[in-house]
PAZAPA-4460 file (N, C-alpha, C; in steps of 0.05 Angstrom, whole numbers, plus 32768, in hexadecimal, padded with zeros to 4 digits):
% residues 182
    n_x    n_y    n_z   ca_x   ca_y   ca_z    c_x    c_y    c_z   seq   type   mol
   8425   7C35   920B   8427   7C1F   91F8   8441   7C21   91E8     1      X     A
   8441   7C0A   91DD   8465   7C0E   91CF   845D   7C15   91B0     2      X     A
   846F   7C27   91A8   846C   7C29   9186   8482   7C22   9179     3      X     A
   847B   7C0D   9162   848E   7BFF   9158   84A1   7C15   9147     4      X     A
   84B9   7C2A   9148   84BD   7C38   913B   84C7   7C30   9122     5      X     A
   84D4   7C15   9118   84E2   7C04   9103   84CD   7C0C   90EE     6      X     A
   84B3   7C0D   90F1   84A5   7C07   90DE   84AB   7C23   90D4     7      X     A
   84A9   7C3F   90DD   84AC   7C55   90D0   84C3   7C60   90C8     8      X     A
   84D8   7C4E   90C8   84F3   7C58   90C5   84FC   7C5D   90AC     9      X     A
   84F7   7C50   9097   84FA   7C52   907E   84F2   7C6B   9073    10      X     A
   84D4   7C69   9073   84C6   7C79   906B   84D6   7C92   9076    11      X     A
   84D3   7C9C   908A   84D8   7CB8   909D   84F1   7CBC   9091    12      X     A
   8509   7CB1   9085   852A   7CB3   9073   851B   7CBB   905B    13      X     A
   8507   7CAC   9051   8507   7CB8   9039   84FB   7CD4   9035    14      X     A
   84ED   7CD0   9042   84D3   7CEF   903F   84F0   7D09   904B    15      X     A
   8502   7D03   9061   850E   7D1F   905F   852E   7D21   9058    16      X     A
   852D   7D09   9045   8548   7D0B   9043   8553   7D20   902C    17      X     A
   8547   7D31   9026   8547   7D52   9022   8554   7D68   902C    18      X     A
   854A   7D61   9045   8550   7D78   905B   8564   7D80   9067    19      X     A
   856E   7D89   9072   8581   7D91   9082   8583   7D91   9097    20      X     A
   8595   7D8E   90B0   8586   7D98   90CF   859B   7DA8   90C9    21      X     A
   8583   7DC6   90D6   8597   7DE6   90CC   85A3   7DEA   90F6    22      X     A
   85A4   7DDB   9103   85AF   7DDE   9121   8599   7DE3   912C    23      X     A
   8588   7DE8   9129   856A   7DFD   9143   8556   7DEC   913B    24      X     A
   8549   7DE8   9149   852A   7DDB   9148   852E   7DC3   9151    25      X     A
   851E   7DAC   9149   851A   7D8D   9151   8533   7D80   913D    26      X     A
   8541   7D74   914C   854D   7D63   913B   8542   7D43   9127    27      X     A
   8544   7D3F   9119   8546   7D26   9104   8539   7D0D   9117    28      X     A
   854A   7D09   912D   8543   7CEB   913F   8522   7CFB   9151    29      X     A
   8529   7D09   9155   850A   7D1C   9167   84EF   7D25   914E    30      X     A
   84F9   7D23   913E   84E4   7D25   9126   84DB   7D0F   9122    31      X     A
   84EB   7CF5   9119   84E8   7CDC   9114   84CA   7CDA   912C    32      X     A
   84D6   7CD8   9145   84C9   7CD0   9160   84A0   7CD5   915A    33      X     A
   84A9   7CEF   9156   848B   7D01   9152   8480   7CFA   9142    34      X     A
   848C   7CF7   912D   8474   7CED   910E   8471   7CD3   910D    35      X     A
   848A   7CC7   9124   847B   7C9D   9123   8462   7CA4   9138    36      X     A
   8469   7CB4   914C   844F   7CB2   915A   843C   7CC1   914E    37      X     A
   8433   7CD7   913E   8422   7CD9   9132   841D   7CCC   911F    38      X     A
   8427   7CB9   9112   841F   7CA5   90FB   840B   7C8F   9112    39      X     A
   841B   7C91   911E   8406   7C71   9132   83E8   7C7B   913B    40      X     A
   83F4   7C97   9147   83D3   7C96   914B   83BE   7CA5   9137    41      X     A
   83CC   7CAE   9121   83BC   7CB8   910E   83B6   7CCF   9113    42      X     A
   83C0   7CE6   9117   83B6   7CF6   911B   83AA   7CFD   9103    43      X     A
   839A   7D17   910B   838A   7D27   90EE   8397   7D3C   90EC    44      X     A
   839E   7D50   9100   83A6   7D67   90F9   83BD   7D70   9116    45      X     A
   83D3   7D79   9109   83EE   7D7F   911C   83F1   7D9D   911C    46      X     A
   83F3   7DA1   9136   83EB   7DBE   914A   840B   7DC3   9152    47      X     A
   8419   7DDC   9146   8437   7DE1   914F   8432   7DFD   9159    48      X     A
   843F   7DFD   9170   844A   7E18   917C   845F   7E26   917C    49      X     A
   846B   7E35   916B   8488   7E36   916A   8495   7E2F   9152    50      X     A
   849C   7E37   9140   84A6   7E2D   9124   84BD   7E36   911C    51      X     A
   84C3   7E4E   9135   84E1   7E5C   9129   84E6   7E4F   9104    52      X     A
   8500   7E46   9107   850B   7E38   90E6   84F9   7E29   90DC    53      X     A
   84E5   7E1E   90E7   84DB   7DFF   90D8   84DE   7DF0   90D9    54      X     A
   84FA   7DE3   90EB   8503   7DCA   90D9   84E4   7DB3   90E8    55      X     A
   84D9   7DB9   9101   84CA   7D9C   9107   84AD   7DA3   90EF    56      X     A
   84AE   7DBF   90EB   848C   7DC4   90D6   8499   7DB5   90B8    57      X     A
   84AF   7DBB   90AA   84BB   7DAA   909A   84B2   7D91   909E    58      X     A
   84C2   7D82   90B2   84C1   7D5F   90B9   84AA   7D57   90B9    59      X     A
   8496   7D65   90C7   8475   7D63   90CB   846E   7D5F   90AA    60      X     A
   846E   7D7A   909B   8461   7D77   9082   8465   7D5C   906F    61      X     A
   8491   7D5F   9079   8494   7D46   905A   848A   7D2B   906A    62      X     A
   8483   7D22   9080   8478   7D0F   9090   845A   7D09   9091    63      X     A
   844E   7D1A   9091   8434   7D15   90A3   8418   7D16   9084    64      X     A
   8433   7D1D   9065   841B   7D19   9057   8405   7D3A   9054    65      X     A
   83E9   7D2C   904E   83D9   7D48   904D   83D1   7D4C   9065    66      X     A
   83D9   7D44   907E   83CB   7D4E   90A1   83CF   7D6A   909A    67      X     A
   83C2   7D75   90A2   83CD   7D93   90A2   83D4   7D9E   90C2    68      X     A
   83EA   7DB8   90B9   83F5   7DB8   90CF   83F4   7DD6   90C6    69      X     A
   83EE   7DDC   90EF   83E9   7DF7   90F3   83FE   7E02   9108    70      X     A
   841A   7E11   90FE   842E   7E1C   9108   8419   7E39   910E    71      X     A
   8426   7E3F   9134   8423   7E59   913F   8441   7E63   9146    72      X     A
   8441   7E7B   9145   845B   7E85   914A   8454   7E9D   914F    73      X     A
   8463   7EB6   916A   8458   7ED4   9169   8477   7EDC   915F    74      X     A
   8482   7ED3   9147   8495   7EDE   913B   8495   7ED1   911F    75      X     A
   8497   7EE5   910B   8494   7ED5   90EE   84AC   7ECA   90E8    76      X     A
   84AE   7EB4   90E7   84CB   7EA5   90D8   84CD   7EA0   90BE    77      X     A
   84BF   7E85   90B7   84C4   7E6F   90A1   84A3   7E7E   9099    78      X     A
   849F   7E7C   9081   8483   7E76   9073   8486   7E61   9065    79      X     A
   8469   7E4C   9067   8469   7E35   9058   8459   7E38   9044    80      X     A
   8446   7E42   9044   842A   7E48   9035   8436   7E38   9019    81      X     A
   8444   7E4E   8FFE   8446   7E51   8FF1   844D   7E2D   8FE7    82      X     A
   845B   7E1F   8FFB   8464   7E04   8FEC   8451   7DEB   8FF4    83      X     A
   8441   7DFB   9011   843B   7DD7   901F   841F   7DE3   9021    84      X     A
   840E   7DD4   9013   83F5   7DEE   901D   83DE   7DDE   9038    85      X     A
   83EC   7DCF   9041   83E3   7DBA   9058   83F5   7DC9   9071    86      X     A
   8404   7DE0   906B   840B   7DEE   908A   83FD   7E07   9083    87      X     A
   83F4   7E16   909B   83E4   7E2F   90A1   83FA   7E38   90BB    88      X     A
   8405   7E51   90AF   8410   7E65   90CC   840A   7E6E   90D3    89      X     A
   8404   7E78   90EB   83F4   7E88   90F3   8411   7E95   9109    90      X     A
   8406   7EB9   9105   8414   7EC9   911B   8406   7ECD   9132    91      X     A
   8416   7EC9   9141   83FE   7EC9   9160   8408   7EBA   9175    92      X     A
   8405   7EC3   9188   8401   7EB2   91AE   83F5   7E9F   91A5    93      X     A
   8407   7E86   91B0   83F9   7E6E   91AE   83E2   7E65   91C8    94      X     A
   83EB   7E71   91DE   83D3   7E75   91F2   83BB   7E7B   91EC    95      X     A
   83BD   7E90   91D2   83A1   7E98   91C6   8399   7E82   91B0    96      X     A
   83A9   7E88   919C   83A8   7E7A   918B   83A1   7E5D   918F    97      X     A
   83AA   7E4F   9196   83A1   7E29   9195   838E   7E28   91A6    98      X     A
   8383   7E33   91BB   835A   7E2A   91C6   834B   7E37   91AD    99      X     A
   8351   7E52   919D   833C   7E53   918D   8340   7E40   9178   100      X     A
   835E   7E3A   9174   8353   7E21   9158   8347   7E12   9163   101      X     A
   8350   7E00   9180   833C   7DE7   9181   8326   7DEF   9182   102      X     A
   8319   7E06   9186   8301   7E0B   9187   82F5   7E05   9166   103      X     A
   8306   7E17   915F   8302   7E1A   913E   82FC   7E00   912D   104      X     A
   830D   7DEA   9133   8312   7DDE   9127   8301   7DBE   912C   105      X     A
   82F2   7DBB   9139   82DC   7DA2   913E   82DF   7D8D   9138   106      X     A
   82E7   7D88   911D   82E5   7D78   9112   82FC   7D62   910F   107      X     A
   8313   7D6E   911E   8330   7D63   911B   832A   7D4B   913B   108      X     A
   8336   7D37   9137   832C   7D26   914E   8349   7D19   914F   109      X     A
   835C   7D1C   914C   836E   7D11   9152   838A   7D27   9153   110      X     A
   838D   7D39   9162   839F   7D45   915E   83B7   7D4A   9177   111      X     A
   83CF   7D51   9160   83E9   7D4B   916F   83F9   7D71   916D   112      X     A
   83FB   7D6E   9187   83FE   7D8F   918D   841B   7D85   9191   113      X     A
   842F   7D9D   917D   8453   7D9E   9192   8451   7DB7   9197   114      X     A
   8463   7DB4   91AA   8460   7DD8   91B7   8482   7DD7   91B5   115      X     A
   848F   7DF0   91A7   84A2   7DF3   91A5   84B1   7E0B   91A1   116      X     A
   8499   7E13   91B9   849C   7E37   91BD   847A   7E3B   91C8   117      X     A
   847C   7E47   91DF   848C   7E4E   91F6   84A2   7E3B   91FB   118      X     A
   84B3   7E40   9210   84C6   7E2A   9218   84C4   7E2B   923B   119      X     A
   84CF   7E15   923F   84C6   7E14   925B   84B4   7E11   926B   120      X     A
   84B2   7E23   9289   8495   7E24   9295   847D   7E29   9284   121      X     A
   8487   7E3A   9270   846B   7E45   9260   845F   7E30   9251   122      X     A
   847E   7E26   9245   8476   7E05   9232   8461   7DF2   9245   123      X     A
   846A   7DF1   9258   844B   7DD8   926C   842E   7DEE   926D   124      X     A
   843C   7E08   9278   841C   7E16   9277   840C   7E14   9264   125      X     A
   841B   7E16   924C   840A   7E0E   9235   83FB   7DF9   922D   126      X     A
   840B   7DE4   9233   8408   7DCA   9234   83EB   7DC4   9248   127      X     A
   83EB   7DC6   9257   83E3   7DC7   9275   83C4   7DD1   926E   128      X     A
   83CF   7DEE   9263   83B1   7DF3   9254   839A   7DEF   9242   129      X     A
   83A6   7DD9   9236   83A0   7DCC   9220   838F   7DAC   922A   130      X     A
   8396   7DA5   9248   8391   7D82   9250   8372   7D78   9242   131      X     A
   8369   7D8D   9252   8349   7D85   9248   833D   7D7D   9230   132      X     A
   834F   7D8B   921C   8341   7D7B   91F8   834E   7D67   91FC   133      X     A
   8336   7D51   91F2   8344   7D2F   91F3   8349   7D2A   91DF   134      X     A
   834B   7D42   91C4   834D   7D3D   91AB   836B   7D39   91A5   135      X     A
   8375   7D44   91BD   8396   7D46   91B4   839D   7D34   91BC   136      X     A
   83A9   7D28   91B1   83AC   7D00   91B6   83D7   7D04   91BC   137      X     A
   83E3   7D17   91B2   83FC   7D1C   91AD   8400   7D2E   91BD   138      X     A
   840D   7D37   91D7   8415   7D50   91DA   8441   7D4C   91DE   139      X     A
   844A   7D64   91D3   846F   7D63   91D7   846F   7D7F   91D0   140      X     A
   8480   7D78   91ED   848A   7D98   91ED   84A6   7D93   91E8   141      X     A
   84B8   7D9D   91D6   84D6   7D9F   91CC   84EA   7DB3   91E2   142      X     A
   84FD   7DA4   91E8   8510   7DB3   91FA   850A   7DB0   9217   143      X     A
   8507   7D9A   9219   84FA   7D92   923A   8513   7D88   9245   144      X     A
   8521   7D90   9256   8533   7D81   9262   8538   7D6E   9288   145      X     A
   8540   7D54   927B   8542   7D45   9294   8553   7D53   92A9   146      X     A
   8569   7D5D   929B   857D   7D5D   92AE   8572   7D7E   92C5   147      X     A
   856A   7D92   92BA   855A   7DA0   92C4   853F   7DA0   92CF   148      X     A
   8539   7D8B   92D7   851F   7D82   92DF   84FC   7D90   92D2   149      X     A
   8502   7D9B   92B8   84EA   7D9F   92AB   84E0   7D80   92A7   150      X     A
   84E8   7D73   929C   84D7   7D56   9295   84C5   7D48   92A9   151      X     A
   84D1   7D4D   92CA   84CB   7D46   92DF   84AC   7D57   92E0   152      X     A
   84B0   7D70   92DD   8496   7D7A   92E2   848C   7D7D   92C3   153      X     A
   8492   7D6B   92AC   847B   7D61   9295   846D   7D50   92A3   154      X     A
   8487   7D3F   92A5   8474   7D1F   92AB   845F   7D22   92C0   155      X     A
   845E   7D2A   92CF   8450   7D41   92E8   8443   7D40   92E7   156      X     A
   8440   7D5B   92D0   8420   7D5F   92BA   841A   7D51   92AB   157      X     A
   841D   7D3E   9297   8412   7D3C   9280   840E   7D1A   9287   158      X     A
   841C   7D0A   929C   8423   7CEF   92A2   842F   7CDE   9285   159      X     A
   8424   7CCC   927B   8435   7CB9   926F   8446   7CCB   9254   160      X     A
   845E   7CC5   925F   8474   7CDA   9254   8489   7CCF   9247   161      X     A
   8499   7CD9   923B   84B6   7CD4   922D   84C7   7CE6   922B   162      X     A
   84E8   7CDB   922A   84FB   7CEF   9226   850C   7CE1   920F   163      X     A
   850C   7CEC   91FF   8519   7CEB   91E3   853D   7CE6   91E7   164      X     A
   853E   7CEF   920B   855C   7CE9   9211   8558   7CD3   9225   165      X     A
   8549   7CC6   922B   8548   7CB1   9240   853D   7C99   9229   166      X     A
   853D   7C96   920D   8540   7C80   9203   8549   7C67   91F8   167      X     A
   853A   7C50   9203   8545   7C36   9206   8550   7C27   91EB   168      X     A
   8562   7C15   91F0   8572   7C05   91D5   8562   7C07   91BE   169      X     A
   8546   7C04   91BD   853F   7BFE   9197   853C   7C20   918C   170      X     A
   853F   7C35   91A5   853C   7C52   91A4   8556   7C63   9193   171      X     A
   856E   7C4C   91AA   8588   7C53   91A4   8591   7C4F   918A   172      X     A
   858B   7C3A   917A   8587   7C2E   9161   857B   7C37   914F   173      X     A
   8567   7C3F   9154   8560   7C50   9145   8567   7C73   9144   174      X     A
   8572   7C7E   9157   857D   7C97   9159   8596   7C8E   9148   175      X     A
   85A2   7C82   914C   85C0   7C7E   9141   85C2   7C7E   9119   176      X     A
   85A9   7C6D   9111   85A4   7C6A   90FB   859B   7C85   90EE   177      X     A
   858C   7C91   90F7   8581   7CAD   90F3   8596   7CBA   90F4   178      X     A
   85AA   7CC3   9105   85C7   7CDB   9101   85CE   7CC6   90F3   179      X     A
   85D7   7CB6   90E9   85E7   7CAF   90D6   85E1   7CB1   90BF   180      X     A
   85C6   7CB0   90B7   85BC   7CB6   9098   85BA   7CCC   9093   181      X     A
   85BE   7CE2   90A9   85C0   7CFF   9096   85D7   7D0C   90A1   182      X     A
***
C-alpha cells in the first residue's frame, strides 16, 4: 500500500533537528522512511538489533514519542537509560534475545523490529527467524544492498519489499529536502 510520506515531513525536521548524522548508522532520509512507516501502522513497541552509536535508537526515541524501544547489542556502545526512559538496552545475542522478549512481551501487538546488526546473511537469518510472530507488522534490516544481490534474497524472504535506493520521484523529493535541511 502507498504511504503518504508529506504528511510526516514536518514533524520528523522538527523532532530531530538537534541531531547530528555522526557518519555510521541510518542516515536522516532512512530514518525519516521508518518512523513514517511506523507512524502509519502504529506500532506499540520498536525491537532494534544493533545500536552501535544510536543514531536510528536517537531518531526512533525523538520520533516515535513514548513507544518504547528495546535496543540489543553484544557490544556496549551508547547508553540511553539515563535521558529517554522509553529505551531499554539490553546486552546480548539478538538470536537469543528478541524470541524471549516476544515471548515476554504479549501484550505488544503491533511491533516493528530493525535489525541493524547482524549484517548480512545473518541479518535475513534473523529476520527469517522471526516470520511467524504476526505481531511484527515492520520488519528492515539496514545495509541491504541491491547492487550485491542481498536485497534479491530479502525480497526472497520477506516478499513485499523496498529499497531506500530504488526510490521513486515523490521519494526523490523528499530525500532531497531531508539532506538539505541538515
Amino acid at each position: 500500500d502507498y504511504v503518504n510520506l508529506h504528511k510526516y515531513l514536518d514533524l520528523y525536521k522538527s523532532s530531530t533537528s538537534d541531531l547530528l548524522q555522526i557518519g555510521r548508522g541510518i542516515t536522516f532520509v532512512e530514518g525519516f522512511v521508518l518512523t513514517s512507516f511506523m507512524k502509519e501502522i502504529e506500532v506499540d513497541l520498536i525491537i532494534e538489533s544493533g545500536m552501535a552509536f544510536g543514531m536510528s535508537t536517537e531518531i526512533f526515541a525523538k520520533c516515535m514519542g513514548d513507544i518504547p524501544i528495546i535496543s540489543i547489542d553484544n557490544d556496549r556502545y551508547k547508553v540511553f537509560n539515563e535521558t529517554n526512559k522509553n529505551i531499554q538496552t539490553i546486552f546480548g545475542d539478538s538470536f537469543k534475545e528478541i524470541p524471549s522478549l516476544l515471548n515476554e512481551k504479549q501484550e505488544f501487538k503491533k511491533i516493528a523490529l530493525f535489525i541493524d546488526g547482524p549484517k548480512g546473511h545473518s541479518a535475513i537469518k534473523l529476520g527469517k527467524s522471526l516470520l511467524n510472530d504476526e505481531r511484527i507488522k515492520l520488519k528492515s534490516i539496514h545495509d541491504i544492498q541491491i547492487k550485491d544481490g542481498m536485497f534479491s534474497v530479502f525480497e526472497n524472504n520477506f516478499g513485499n519489499s523496498f529499497s531506500s535506493h530504488s526510490l521513486e520521484d515523490e521519494w526523490v523529493e523528499i530525500r532531497d529536502n531531508i539532506n538539505n535541511y541538515y
